[in-house]
N, C-alpha and C positions, 0 to 999 in steps of 0.2 A: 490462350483460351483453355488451357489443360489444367484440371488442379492436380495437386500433389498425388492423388488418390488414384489418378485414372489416366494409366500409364499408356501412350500411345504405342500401337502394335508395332510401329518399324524401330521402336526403342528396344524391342524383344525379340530380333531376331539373332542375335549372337546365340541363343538360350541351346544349351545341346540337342542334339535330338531326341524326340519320347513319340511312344504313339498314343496318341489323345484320345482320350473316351468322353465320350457326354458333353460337349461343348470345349473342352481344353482343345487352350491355341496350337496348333502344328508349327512346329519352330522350323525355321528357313535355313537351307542348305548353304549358301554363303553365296551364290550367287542364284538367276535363272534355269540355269540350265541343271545346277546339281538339284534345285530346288523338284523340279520336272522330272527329274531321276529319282528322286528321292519319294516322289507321288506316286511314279507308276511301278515302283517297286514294293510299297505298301498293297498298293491295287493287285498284282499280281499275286502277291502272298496273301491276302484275305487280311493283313494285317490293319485293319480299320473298326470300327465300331458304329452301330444303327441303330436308334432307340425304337421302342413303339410306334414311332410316330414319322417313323422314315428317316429323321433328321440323320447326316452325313455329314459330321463334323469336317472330320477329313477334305472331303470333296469342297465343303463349305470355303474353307479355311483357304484351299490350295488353286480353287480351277472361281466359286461362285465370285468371293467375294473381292478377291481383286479385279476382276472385270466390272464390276462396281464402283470401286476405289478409284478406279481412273477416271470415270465421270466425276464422285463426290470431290476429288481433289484438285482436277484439273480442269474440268470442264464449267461443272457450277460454282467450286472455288467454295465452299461449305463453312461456313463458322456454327459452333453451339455455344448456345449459353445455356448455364441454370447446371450443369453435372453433379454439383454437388445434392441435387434433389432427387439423382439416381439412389435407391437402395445398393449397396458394396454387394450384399446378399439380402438373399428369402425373397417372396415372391412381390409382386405389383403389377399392376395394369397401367400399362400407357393408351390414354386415349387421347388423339391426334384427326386435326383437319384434315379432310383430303381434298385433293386438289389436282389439274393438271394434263386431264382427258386419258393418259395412258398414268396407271397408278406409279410411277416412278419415286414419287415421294414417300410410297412406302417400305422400298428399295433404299432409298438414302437415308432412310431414319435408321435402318437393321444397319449400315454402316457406324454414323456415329455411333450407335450405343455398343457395339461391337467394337472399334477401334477405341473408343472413347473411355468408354466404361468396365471395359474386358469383358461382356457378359453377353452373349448369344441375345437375340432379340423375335420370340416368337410369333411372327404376325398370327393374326385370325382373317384368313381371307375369305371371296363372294364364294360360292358355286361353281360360277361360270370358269375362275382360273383354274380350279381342276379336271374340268371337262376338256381341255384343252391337253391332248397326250403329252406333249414336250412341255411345253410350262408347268401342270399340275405336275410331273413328274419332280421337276429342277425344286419347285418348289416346296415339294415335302424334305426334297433334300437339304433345301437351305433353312430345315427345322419349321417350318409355317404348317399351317392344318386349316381345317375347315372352318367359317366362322360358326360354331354351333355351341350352346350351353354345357354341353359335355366333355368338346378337347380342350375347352377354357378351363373348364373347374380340375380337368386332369393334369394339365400343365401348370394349374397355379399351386396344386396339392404338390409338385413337386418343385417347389418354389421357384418358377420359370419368373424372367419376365417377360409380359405377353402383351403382344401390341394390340389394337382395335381403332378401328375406322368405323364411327357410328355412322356419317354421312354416306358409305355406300357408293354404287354409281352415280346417284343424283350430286354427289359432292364434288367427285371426278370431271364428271359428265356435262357441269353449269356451264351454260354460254361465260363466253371472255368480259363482256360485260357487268356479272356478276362475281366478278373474281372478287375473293377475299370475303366475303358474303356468306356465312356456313348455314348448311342447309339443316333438316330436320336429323336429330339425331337417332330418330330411328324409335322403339316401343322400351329402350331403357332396358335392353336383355345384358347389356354391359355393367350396369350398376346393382343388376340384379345378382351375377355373377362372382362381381368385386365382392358384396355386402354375404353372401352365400359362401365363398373362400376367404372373409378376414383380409382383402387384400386392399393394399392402399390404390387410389385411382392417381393417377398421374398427370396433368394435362401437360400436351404439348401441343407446342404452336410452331407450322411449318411457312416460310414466307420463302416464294422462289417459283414454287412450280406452276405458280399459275401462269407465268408469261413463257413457259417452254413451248407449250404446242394452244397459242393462242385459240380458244374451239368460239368460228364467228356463224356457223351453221349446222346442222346435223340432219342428213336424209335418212331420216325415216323409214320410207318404204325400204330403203337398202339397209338398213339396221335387223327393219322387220324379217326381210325373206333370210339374212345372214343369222339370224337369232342372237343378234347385240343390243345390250341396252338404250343403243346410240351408234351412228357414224358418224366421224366428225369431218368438219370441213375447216382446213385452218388454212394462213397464207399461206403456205408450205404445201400441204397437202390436202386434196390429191394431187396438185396441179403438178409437182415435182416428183409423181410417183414414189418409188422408195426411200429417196434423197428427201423425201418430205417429214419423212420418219426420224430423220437429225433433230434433236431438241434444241431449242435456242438457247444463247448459253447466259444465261439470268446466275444473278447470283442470289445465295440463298443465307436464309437465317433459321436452328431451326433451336426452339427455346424450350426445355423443360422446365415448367414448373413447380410449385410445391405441392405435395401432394394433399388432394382435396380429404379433410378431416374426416372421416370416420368412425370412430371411436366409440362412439353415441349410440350407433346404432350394430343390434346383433344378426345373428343372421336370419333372426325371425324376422327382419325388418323385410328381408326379400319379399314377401307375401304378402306384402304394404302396398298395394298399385300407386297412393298419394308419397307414399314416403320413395317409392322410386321415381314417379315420372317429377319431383320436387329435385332431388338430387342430380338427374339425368338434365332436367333444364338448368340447373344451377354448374353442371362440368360444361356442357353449352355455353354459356355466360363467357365463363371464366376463359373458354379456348379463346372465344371469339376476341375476349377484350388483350389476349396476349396476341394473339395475329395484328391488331392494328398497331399495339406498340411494338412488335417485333419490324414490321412496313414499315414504319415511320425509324425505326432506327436504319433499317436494310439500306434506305435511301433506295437511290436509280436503281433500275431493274437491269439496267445493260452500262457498266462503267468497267 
C-alpha cells in the first residue's frame, strides 16, 4: 500500500540524530530505552522547537504519536489508499468524514498522513476540545488549532496541510444506525478558506470508526448539565464503566482522493455565497460516494 514516494517512518529510523524544527521527523535512538534517553535529554536542555501555534514537533514525534501508532497498527489494522493524491509539498485541505462518537478518526488520519506521507497533519478542531485543560493542551502540541477562518488561512499561508471535519459533532455524534450516512457539512467556511488561500480541497473517505463505540442512545439531560454535545450510550458503555471506553476493534479503510478542481475559481469567488455553498455540496457528494465504495471494499467490520 506504500508508493515509492511515501517512505514509511520505521524505514527511517537508522537516520543519525538531528534536532528537528518545524515538523522534521525525530530520528530513533536504536532501541526504547536509548530512544526515551535521548527525549528527555533534548527536554532538559530546551533543545526542541515550538511554532506559533504550539505545535511540538519533538513531543509529537517521540511520546503523541506512537501511542497512536499502536491502535492504527495493531488495533484497527489501518490500510490507505489514494497517497499519491497527497501533495509531496505546499499547502491543501483535507476534508474528511467524521465518525465514531469519541473523534478517533481524526487521530488516525494525522497518523497515516504522517507515517505515510512524511508530512505533519494539521487538524482544525471544535471549541469544546480546547476547553478541556489536558487534551486542548496535548493538542496544540500535536500541531492542531482551532477550527476558525484565521488559523486555517495562517497555516495554509505556510503551506501546511490542514485537516477539516465539516460534519462537526453531529457527524461524530449520529446514532449507530445512521452510520456511514454524512451529515450536513456545515455554512461552507471550508471552501471559503481553500478558495481565499488557492489551496486544493482534498476529499477523504474514512470507513472503520463507525463500529468502534457503536452510539444506540444518548441522555440528554446528562449531556445538558455536563455541557456536551451528547452522552452516549453504547454496548460497552456505560454499563462497563471505564472498560467501556476500549474501542472495538473494526478494521479500517481510509481513501484519499483527488483533489476537488479549483482552478476556475479566484479568490473573489469566496464572496460568492452560490459559488460556495455549490462547491461545499459538491466535496459532500463526492466524500460521501467514496465512503460507500471504500465499505464495500473494507468488507466485514470485525474479521
Amino acid at each position: 500500500m506504500r508508493g515509492p514516494m511515501h517512505a514509511h517512518r520505521h524505514e527511517r529510523d537508522a537516520v543519525a540524530p538531528v534536532i528537528p524544527l518545524h515538523g522534521a521527523g525525530v530520528p530513533a535512538a536504536g532501541n526504547p530505552v536509548g530512544r526515551t534517553v535521548a527525549f528527555l535529554r533534548r527536554r532538559l536542555a530546551g533543545a526542541y522547537d515550538v511554532d506559533e501555534f504550539g505545535f511540538d514537533p519533538d513531543l509529537n514525534e517521540s511520546v503523541l504519536l506512537p501511542i497512536a501508532r499502536a491502535l492504527y497498527e495493531r488495533w484497527f489494522r489501518i490500510e490507505v489508499e489514494g497517497l499519491e493524491n497527497l501533495p509531496e509539498k505546499g499547502r491543501a485541505l483535507l476534508v474528511a468524514n467524521h465518525s465514531g462518537t469519541l473523534p478517533l478518526d481524526a487521530l488516525m488520519l494525522t497518523v497515516a498522513v504522517h507515517d505515510r506521507a512524511d508530512r505533519p497533519l494539521r487538524l482544525l478542531g471544535a471549541d469544546l476540545v480546547y476547553q478541556v485543560p489536558v487534551l486542548g493542551h496535548l493538542a496544540r502540541k500535536a500541531g492542531h488549532t482551532l477550527a476558525n477562518p484565521g488559523d486555517a488561512r495562517r497555516l495554509l499561508a505556510k503551506d501546511e496541510l490542514v485537516g477539516v471535519f465539516p460534519e462537526g459533532f453531529k457527524g461524530i455524534g449520529k446514532p449507530f444506525a445512521e452510520r456511514y450516512r454524512l451529515q450536513r457539512f456545515g455554512r461552507g467556511g471550508f471552501v471559503r478558506t481553500a478558495l481565499e488561500a488557492g489551496a486544493p480541497i482534498v476529499p477523504v473517505a474514512i470507513v472503520g470508526a463507525e463500529e468502534i463505540y457503536p452510539k444506540i442512545a444518548d441522555l440528554r439531560p446528562l449531556a445538558r448539565l455536563l455541557g456536551l454535545p451528547y452522552f452516549p450510550v453504547t454496548p460497552t458503555f456505560p454499563l462497563l464503566g471505564l472498560g467501556g471506553l476500549v474501542p472495538l476493534p473494526s478494521r479500517w479503510l481510509i481513501e484519499i482522493g483527488k483533489p476537488v478542481p479549483l482552478e476556475e475559481y479566484g479568490p473573489d469567488a469566496a464572496d460568492d455565497p452560490m459559488t460556495v455553498f455549490e462547491l461545499t455540496d459538491h466535496v459532500r457528494e463526492v466524500v460521501q460516494q467514496m465512503v460507500y465504495d471504500a465499505l464495500m471494499r473494507r468488507g466485514p467490520a470485525f474479521r
